[in-house]
C-alpha positions in Angstrom: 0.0 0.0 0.0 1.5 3.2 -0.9 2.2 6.0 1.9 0.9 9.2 0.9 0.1 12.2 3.2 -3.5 13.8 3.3 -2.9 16.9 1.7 -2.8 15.8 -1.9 -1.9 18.7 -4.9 -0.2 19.9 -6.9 2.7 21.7 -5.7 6.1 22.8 -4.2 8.1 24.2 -1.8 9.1 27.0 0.6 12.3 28.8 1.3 13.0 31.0 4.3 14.2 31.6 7.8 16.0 28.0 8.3 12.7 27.0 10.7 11.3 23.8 10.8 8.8 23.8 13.1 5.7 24.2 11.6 2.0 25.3 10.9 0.3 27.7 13.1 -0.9 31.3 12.2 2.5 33.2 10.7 4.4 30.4 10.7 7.0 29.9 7.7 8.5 27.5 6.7 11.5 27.5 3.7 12.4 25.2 1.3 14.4 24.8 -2.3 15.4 22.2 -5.0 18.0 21.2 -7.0 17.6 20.3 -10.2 19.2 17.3 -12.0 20.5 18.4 -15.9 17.0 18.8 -17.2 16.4 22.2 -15.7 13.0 24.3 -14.6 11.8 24.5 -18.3 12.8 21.0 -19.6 8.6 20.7 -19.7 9.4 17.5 -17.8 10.8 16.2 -14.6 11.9 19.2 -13.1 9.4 21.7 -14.5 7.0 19.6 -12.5 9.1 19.8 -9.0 9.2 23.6 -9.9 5.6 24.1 -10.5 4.7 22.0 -7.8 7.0 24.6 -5.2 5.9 27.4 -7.2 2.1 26.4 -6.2 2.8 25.6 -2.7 5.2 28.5 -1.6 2.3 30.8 -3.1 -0.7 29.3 -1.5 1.2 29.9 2.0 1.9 33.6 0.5 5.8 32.9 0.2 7.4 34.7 -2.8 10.6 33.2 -4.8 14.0 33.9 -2.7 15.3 33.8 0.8 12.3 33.2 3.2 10.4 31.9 0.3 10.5 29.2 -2.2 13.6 29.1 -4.8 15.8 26.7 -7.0 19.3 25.4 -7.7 20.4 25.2 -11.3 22.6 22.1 -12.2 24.1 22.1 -15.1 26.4 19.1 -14.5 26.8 16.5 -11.9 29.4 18.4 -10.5 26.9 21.3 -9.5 24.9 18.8 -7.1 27.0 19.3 -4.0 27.8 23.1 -4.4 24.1 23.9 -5.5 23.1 22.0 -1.7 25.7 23.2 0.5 24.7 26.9 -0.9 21.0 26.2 -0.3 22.2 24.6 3.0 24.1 28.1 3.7 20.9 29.9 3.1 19.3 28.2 5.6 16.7 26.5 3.4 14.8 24.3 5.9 13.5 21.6 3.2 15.9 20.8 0.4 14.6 18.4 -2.3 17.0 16.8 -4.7 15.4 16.5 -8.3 15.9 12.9 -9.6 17.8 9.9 -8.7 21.2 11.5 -9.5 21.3 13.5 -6.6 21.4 10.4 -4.3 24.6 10.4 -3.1 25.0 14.5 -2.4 21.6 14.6 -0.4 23.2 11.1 1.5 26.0 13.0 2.3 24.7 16.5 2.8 22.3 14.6 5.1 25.0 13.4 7.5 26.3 16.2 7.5 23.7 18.8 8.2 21.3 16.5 10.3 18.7 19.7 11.1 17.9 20.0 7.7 15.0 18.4 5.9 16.5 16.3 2.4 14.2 14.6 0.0 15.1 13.1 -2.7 13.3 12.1 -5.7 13.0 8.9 -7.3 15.4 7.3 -5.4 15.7 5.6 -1.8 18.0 6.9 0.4 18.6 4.6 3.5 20.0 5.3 6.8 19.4 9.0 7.1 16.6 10.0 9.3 16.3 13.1 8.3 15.9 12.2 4.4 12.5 11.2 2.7 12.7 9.1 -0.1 10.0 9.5 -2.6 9.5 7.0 -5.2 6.7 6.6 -7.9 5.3 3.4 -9.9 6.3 4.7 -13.3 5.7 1.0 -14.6 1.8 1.4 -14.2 1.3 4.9 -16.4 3.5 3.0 -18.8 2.0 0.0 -18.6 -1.4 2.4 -20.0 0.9 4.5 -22.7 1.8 0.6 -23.9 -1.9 -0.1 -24.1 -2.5 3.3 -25.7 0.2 2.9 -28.3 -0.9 -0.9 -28.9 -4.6 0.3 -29.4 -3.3 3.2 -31.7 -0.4 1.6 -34.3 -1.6 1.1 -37.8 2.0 -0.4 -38.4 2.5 -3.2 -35.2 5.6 -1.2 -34.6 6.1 1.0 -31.9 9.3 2.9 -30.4 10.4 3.7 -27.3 13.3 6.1 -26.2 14.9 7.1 -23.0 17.2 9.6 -21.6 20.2 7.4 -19.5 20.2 3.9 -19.1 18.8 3.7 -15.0 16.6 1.3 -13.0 14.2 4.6 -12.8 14.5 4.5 -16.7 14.1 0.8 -17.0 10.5 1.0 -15.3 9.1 2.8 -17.9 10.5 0.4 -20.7 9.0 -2.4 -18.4 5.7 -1.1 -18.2 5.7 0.1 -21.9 6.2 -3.3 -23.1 4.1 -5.1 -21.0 1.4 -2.7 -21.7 1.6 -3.3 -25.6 2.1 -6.9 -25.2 -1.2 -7.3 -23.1 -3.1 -5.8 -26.0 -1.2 -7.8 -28.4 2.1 -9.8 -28.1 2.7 -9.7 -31.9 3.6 -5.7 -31.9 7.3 -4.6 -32.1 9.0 -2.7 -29.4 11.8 -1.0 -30.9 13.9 0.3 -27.7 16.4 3.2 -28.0 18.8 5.2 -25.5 20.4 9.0 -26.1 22.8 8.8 -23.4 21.2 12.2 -21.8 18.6 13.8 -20.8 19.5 17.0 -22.1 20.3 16.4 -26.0 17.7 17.1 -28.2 19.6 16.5 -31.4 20.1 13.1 -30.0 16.6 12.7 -29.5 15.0 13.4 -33.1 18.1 11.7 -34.5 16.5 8.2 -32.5 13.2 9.0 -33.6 13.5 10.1 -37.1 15.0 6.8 -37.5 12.3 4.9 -35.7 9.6 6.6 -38.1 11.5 5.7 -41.4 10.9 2.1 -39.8 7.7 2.8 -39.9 7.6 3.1 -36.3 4.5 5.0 -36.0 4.0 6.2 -32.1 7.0 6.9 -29.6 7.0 6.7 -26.2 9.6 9.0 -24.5 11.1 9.0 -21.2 14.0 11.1 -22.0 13.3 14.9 -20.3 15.0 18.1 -22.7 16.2 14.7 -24.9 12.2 14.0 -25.5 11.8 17.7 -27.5 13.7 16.3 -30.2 11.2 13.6 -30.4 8.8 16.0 -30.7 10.4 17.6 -33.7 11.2 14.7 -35.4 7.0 13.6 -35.1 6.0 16.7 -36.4 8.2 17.0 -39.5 7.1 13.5 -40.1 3.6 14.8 -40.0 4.6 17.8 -42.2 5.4 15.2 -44.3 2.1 13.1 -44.9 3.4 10.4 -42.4 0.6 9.7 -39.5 2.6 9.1 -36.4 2.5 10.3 -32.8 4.6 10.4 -29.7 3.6 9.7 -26.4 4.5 12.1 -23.5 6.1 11.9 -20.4 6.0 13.2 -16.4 3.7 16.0 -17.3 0.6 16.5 -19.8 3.1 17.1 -23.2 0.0 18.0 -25.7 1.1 21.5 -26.5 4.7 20.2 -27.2 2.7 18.3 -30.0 1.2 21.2 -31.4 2.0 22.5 -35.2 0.3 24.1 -37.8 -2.1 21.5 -38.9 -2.5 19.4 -36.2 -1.3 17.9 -32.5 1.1 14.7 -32.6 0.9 14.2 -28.8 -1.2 10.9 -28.5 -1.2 11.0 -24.4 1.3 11.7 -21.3 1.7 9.4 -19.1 2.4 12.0 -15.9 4.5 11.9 -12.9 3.2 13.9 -10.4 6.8 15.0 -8.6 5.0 18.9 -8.1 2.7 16.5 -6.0 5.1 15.1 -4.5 6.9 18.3 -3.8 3.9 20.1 -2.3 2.6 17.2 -0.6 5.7 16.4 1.6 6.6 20.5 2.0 3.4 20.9 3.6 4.1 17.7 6.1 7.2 19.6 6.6 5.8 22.8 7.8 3.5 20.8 10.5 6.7 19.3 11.8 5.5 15.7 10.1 8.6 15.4 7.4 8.9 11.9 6.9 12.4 11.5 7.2 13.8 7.9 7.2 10.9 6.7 5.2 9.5 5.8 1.5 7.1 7.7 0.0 5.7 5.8 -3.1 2.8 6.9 -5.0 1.0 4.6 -7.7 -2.4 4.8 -9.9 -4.8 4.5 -6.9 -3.0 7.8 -5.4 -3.2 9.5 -8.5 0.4 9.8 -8.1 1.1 8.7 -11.8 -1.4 8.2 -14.3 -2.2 8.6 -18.2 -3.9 11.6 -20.2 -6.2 11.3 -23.0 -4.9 14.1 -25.3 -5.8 12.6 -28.8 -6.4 9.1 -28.6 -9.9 7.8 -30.0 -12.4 6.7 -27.7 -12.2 3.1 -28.0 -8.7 3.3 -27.3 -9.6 5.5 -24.0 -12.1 2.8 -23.2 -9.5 0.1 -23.1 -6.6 2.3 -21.6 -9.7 2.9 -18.5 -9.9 -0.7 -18.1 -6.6 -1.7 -17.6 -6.3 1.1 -15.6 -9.2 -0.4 -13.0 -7.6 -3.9 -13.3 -4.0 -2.4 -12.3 -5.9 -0.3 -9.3 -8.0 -3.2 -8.1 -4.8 -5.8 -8.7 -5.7 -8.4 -10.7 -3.3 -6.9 -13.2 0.3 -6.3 -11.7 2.9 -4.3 -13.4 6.3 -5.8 -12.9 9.5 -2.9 -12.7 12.0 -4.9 -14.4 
């Protein structure tokens, strides 16, 4: 059963006077992320985590700085530890590392600074008290963008193309496949990596290819990397071809926008601003769960699938795999 906390929405988290004690009348409460490479606009990952602070920080009538809400840029691994240390110095009483990357700076900016709040995003971090570890089942919204893409192909061939090889990573290719195989076991699953995250050449390079295979929907879970899958769908498009990509962590339908038409079938979202909010608000009541797992599934709406332009009878059957994953009798391995 997955642990989630009460208050449930979209959103993020404060930054302020290095308090973190917590929720009555005038009481603030300060907190900051760090993104991985993807950065605040990659309409992805981190955009959500941003949005989701963002929301939170201004329904407690925070602004963006010191004794609000605010962010840490990385633009390479290396920035992990300095972009933490300086939110540390800032007295940031919740710091949330953005993606499973960050692991091993919040582990050890946890020992070291065991007043502050860490949480890090899909990964588990064990032995520190004061980190929470939040963790999401990725495999069941791509188990439904398998079933979506199954119910959708005209060709039996469908692509799929991630960012860096990871076991985060891997559970989307899991539940992909076993989502188009449930509908029918005779479709291709053409599997691709880019190496990055943040290569959007890379990207349309993959997927260009994958549509001159007649490859004719793409699921991405590749963050900036997943714009270039976008590009390469709609020049297809352009081009007469009927294809479509499937999006990723947040609803992607206006990245499928061109003049003509929309080649965003669905998203298959991850709610990290949920996440973000949801465990920045425990925070501020003095209820950070630090030392535990935070998972959220399907039945939390935690992850899930939008409809952006699939056909109804493909929405019908995507709905009821969806109430066979929530009620069990389907299970979605991660491997």
């Amino acid at each position: 059963m997955a642990l989630i906390a009460t208050t449930f929405a979209l959103g993020t988290v404060l930054v302020g006077c290095g308090s973190q004690s917590s929720s009555s009348k005038g009481t603030k409460h300060s907190a900051a992320l760090v993104t991985d490479g993807g950065g605040i606009d990659d309409k992805s990952f981190n955009q959500s985590a941003w949005e989701g602070l963002k929301s939170w920080g201004k329904s407690h009538n925070l602004k963006k700085g010191v004794n609000g809400y605010n962010y840490a840029q990385s633009d390479d691994d290396s920035d992990f530890l300095p972009n933490i240390n300086k939110l540390i110095k800032a007295k940031y009483a919740t710091i949330f590392g953005i993606g499973y990357k960050l692991d091993n700076a919040i582990s050890t900016s946890a020992k070291e600074n065991p007043k502050t709040n860490f949480a890090i995003i899909d990964s588990v971090v064990k032995n520190r008290k004061n980190v929470a570890s939040v963790t999401f089942k990725t495999e069941q919204s791509s188990f439904l963008a398998g079933v979506a893409a199954a119910e959708t192909t005209k060709t039996n061939k469908v692509g799929f193309v991630g960012g860096m090889q990871s076991d985060v990573i891997k559970t989307f290719e899991a539940g992909f496949k076993q989502g188009v195989k449930a509908v029918n076991p005779k479709i291709q699953v053409d599997v691709k990596y880019a190496g990055s995250f943040s290569k959007a050449d890379v990207g349309q390079s993959l997927a260009t290819a994958m549509y001159n295979n007649n490859e004719d929907v793409i699921f991405h879970a590749a963050g900036g990397t997943g714009a270039g899958v976008f590009t390469a769908a709609k020049n297809a498009a352009k081009n007469g071809k009927k294809v479509w990509v499937i999006g990723v962590d947040q609803d992607q339908k206006a990245d499928g926008a061109y003049k003509g038409g929309n080649v965003t079938l669905a998203s298959a979202v991850k709610k990290v601003g949920t996440a973000v909010k949801d465990l920045s608000n425990q925070a501020m009541k003095g209820k950070f769960p630090g030392g535990k797992t935070v998972t959220y599934d399907l039945k939390d709406n935690g992850v899930g699938l939008v409809n952006d332009n699939m056909s109804a009878k493909a929405w019908k059957v995507v709905q009821n795999y969806q109430q066979q994953i929530e009620s069990g009798k389907i299970k979605v391995s991660p491997k």
